[in-house]
N, C-alpha and C positions, 0 to 999 in steps of 0.2 A: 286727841283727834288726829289720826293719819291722813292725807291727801295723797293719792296716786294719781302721776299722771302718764295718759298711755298716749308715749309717740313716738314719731319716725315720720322724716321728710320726704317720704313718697305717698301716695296714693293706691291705695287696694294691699295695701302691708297686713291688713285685718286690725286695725287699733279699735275698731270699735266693737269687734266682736271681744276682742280680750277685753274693754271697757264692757262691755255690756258684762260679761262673765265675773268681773270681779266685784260687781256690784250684786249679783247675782250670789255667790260666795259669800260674801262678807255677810249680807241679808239673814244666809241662811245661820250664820251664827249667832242672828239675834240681834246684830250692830245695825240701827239706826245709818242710812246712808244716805249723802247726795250727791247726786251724780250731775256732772254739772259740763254741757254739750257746748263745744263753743266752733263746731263743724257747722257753718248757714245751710247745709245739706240737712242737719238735723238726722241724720241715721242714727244716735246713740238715742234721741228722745224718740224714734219710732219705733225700736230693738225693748225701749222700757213700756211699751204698750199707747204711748200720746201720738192722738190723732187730729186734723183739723177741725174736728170738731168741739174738744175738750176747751175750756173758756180759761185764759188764763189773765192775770193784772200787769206781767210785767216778762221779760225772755234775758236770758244772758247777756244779751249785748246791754239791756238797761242797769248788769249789776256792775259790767265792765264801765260803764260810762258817768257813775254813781246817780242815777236818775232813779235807782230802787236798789233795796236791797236785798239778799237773798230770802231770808223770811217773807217776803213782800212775793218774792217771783217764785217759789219750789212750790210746785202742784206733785200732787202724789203719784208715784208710778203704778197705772193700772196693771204692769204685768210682775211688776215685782213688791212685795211688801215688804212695807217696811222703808222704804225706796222715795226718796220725794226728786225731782229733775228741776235742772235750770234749763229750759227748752233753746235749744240753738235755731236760730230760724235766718233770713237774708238779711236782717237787720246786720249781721255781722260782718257784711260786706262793706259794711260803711265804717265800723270801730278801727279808727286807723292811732298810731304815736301820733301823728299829726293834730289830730281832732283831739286826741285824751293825754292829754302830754304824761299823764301819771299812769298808762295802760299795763306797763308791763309789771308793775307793783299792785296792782289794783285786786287783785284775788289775792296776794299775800298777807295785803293789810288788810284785808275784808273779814277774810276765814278764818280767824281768832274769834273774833269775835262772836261766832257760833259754838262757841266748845258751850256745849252742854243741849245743843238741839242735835247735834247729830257726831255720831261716833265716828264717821270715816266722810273721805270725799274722794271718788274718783272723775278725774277731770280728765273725756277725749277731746283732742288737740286736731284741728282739720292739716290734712293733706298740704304739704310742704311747710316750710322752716320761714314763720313770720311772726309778725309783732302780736296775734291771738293765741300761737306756739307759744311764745316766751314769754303771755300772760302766763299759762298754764303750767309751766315747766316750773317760775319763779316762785309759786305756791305750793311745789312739789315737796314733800318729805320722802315719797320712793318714786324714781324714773322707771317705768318700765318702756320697754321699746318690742315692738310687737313685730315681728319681722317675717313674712309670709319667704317660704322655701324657693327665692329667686335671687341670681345675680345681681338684680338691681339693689332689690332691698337690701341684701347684705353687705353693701357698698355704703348703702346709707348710715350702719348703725356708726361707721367710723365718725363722718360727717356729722351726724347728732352730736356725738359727743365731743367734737369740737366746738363746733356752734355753741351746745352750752358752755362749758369751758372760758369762750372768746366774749359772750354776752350775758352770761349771768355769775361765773363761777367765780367772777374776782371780786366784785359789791354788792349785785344785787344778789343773791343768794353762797356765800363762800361756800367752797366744798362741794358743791351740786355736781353731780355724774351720772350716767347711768348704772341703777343698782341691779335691776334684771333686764334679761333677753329673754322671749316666748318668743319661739318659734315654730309655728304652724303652718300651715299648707302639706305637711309634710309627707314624703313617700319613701320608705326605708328603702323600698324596692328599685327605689331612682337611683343611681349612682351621684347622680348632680346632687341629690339632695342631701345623703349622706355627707359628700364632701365640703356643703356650705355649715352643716352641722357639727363635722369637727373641724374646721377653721375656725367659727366659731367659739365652741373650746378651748381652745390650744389661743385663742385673743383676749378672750375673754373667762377668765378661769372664776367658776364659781360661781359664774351670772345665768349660764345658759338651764332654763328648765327643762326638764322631759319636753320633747318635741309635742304638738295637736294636730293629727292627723285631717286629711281632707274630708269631707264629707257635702251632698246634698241638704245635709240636714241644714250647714250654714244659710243658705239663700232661701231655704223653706218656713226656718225660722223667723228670719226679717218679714216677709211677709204676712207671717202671721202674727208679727210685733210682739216678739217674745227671744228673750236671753235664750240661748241653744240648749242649754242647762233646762230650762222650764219649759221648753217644747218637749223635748226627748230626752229625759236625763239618763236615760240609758245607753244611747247612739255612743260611739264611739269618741267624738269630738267630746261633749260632754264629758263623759272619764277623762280623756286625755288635758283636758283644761281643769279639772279636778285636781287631778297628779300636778300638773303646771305651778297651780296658783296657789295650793299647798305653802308651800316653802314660804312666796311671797307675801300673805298673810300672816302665817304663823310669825315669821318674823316681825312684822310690823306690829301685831295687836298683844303678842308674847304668849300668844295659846301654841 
């Protein structure tokens, strides 16, 4: 069982559209997935088709706080098969190190112990660099960092990978980095954009995938509660996160 987790310490970076796509991805190869939302915004569990009306026994923050355990909390994703979610909801505003002194270990030690209900796990990490981040991160087997075609964000990806490095990379997880870059929002036709894309290169050699162009189709998709893949698999974004996420799978699952 692989875990990916998609992040980056800003907000509107797009982590959960590449969350939602690589669950979406993996799905389609037949692998058994959970995707597991630990955003109190909940966008990754509305992107998988769950709405407030769907009945659920238990949400992520009761897997992070051992009150339930994954089998107990994943409801099936209406918009992806194959697809079960740990729904992220405001309870997660309360999971602090403080309250769960074992928080930031608590998906690592958890997620073993599902090998054989589900083939992969992809875990979105909420907007900025905190103690539900480095849940998420510390159960990672591949980092991806999803990095929307702006200065800001491309400032972040250095920061991420410090951050991990400083708080997980010496005991709680040795060795932990970031293993790819997707970068999206992209306009080849921008000059800014081009040049955040080979800076990125030339930093990161080997990480960066084929760029995901901008589209409508992003924000059309969410509203309709569905992976951009499974709305329009034709649109342009769709290809281009195809092309993306390619490499990042095939390496993980050995296809």
């Amino acid at each position: 069982m692989t875990t990916y987790t998609v992040a980056l310490g800003k907000g509107g970076s797009t982590k959960t559209v590449t969350a939602a796509e690589l669950v979406a991805t993996l799905t389609r190869q037949g692998r058994r997935v959970l995707a597991i939302d630990l955003d109190q915004q909940g966008n990754l569990s509305t992107r998988l088709g769950i709405t407030p009306d769907i009945e659920v026994t238990a949400v992520s923050a009761d897997v992070l706080t051992g009150e339930a355990d994954a089998l107990e909390a994943a409801v099936e994703a209406p918009s992806v098969a194959g697809a079960h979610v740990l729904i992220g909801s405001h309870d997660l505003a309360n999971v602090k190190v403080t309250e769960v002194p074992d928080l930031v270990t608590s998906l690592r030690d958890h997620l073993p112990s599902l090998n054989g209900q589900w083939d992969d796990v992809v875990i979105d990490t909420p907007p900025g660099l905190d103690d539900l981040s480095l849940a998420g991160l510390a159960a990672a087997d591949t980092v991806v960092a999803s990095v929307a075609s702006v200065v800001e964000c491309f400032d972040q990806v250095a920061r991420l990978g410090e951050w991990i490095d400083a708080r997980l990379g010496r005991r709680v997880r040795p060795g932990i980095g970031i293993d790819w870059i997707v970068l999206t929002r992209y306009d080849r036709r921008r000059r800014h954009d081009r040049e955040i894309r080979q800076a990125l290169e030339e930093t990161y050699p080997g990480k960066v995938t084929g760029p995901v162009r901008e589209g409508i189709v992003v924000p059309d998709s969410f509203i309709a509660g569905l992976p951009v893949s499974v709305y329009d698999s034709k649109s342009k974004v769709a290809r281009d996160y195809a092309a993306a996420l390619t490499p990042i799978v095939s390496t993980s699952t050995g296809e």
